[in-house]
C-alpha positions as CSV (number, residue, x, y, z in Angstrom):
1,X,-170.2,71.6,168.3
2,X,-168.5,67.9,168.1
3,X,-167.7,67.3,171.6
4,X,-167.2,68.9,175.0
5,X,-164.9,66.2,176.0
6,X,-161.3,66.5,175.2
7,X,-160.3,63.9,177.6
8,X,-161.3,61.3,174.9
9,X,-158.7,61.9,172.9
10,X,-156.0,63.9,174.0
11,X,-153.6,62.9,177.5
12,X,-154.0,66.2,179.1
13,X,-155.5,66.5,182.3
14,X,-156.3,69.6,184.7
15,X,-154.9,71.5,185.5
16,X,-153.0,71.4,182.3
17,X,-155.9,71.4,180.0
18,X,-155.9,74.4,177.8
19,X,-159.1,73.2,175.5
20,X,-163.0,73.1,175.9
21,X,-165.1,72.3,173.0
22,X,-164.1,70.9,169.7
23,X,-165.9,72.9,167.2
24,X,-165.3,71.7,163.7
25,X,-163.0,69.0,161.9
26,X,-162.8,68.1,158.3
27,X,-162.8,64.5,157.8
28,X,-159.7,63.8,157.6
29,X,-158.8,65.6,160.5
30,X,-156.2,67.8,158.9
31,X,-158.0,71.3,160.0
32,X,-160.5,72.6,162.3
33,X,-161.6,74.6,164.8
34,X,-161.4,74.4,169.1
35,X,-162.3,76.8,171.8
36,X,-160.9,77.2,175.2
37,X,-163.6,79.0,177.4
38,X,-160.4,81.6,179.8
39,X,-162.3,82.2,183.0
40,X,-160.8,84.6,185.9
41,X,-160.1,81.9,188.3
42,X,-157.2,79.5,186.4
43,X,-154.3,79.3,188.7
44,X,-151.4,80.8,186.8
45,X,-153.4,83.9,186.5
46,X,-153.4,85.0,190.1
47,X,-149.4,85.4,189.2
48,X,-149.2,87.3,185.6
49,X,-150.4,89.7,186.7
50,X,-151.5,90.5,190.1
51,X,-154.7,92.7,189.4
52,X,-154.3,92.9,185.7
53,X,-154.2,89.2,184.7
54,X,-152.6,88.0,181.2
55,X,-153.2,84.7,179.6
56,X,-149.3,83.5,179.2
57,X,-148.3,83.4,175.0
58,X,-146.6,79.9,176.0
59,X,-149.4,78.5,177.3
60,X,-151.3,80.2,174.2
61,X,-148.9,78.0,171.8
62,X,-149.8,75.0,174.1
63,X,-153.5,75.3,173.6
64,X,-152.9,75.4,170.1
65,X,-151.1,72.1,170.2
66,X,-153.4,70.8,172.2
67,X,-156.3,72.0,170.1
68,X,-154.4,70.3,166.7
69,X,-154.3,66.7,169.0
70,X,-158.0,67.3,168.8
71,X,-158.3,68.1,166.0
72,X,-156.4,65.6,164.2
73,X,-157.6,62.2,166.3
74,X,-161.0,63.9,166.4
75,X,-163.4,62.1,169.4
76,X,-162.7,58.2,170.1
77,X,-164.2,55.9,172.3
78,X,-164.4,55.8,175.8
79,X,-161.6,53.2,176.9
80,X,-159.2,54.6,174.1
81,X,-155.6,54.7,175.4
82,X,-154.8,58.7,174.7
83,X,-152.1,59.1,171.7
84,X,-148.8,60.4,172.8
85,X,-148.1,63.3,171.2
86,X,-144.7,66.2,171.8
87,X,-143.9,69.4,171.2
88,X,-140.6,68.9,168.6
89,X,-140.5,72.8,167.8
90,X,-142.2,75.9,167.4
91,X,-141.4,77.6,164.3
92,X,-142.6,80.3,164.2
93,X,-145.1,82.2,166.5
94,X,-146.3,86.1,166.9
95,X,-148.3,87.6,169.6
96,X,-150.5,90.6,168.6
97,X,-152.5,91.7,171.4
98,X,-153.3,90.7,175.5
99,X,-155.3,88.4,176.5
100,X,-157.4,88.6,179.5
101,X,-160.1,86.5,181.3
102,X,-162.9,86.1,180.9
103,X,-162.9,85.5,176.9
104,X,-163.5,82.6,174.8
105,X,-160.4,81.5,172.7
106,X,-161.3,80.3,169.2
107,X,-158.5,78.0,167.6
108,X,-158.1,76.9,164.1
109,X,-155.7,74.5,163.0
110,X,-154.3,73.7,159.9
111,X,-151.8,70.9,158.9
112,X,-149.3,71.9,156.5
113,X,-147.4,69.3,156.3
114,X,-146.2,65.3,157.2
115,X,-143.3,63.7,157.7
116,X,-144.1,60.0,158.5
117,X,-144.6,61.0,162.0
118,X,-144.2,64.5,162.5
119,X,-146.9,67.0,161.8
120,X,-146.4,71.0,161.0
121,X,-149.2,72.3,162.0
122,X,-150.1,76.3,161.0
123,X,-152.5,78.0,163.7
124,X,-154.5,81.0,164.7
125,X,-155.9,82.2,168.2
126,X,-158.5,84.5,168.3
127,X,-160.8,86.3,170.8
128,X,-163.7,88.1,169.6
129,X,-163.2,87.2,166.5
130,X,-159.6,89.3,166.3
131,X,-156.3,87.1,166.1
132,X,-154.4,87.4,168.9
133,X,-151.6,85.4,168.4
134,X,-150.7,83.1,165.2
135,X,-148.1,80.5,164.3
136,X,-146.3,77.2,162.7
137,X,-145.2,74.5,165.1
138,X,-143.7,70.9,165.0
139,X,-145.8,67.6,166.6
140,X,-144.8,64.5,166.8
141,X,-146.9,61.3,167.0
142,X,-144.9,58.9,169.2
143,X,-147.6,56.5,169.7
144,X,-151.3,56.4,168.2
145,X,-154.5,55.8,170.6
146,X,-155.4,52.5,171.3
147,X,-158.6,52.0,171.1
148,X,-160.7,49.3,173.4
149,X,-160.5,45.9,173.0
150,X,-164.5,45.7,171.8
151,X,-163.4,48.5,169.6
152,X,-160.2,47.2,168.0
């Protein structure tokens, strides 16, 4: 494991923080992997479904992106400004099975591709090792961290 912290380096905050531990970057930051530990008592559960609860496939895609922030800026100082990252589009994106709390969420990232400041990232979920949804999505870098004065 890198880091348990993901408030280092990505804007997110509860409770719309879909990532736990940052697993494994390359150096670069251009792939990895990130897991988001799904317990039984996040909010949005006690509505899809009543009784039989189902992580929401958007919120799925958003982990993902979350998880690529991570991976890509990796862990920065404390003090760093967070980067501002958006959504511009999800390619494409399948669903293949449930999921349902409690479960561990392994994502890997991969970049595919740049455009000055847009990022197309490809990306897998899995739970127990199985995929359970997979994609292709759009980020955009709108403005980098800024690192600490003593750090600059």
């Amino acid at each position: 494991m890198i880091s348990s912290e993901p408030y280092l380096s990505i804007p997110h905050r509860p409770p719309f923080i879909w990532v736990t531990r940052l697993m494994k970057r390359n150096e670069n930051g251009s792939a990895g992997e990130v897991e988001y530990d799904l317990t039984p008592d996040v909010d949005v559960l006690r509505g899809h479904f009543p009784g039989d609860p189902i992580f929401p496939g958007v919120l799925q895609i958003e982990a993902a992106a979350q998880a690529c922030c991570w991976i890509y800026l990796g862990v920065l100082p404390p003090g760093t400004k967070p980067a501002d990252v958006r959504f511009v589009s999800v390619d494409k994106y399948k669903f293949k099975r449930p999921v349902a709390p409690p479960c561990t969420l392994t994502i890997r990232g991969q970049e595919i591709s740049r455009r000055g400041t847009l990022y197309y990232w490809g990306v897998e979920v899995l739970m127990n090792g199985e995929v359970v949804s997979e994609g292709s999505f759009w980020l955009k870098l709108v403005n980098p961290p800024v690192l600490p004065e003593n750090q600059a």
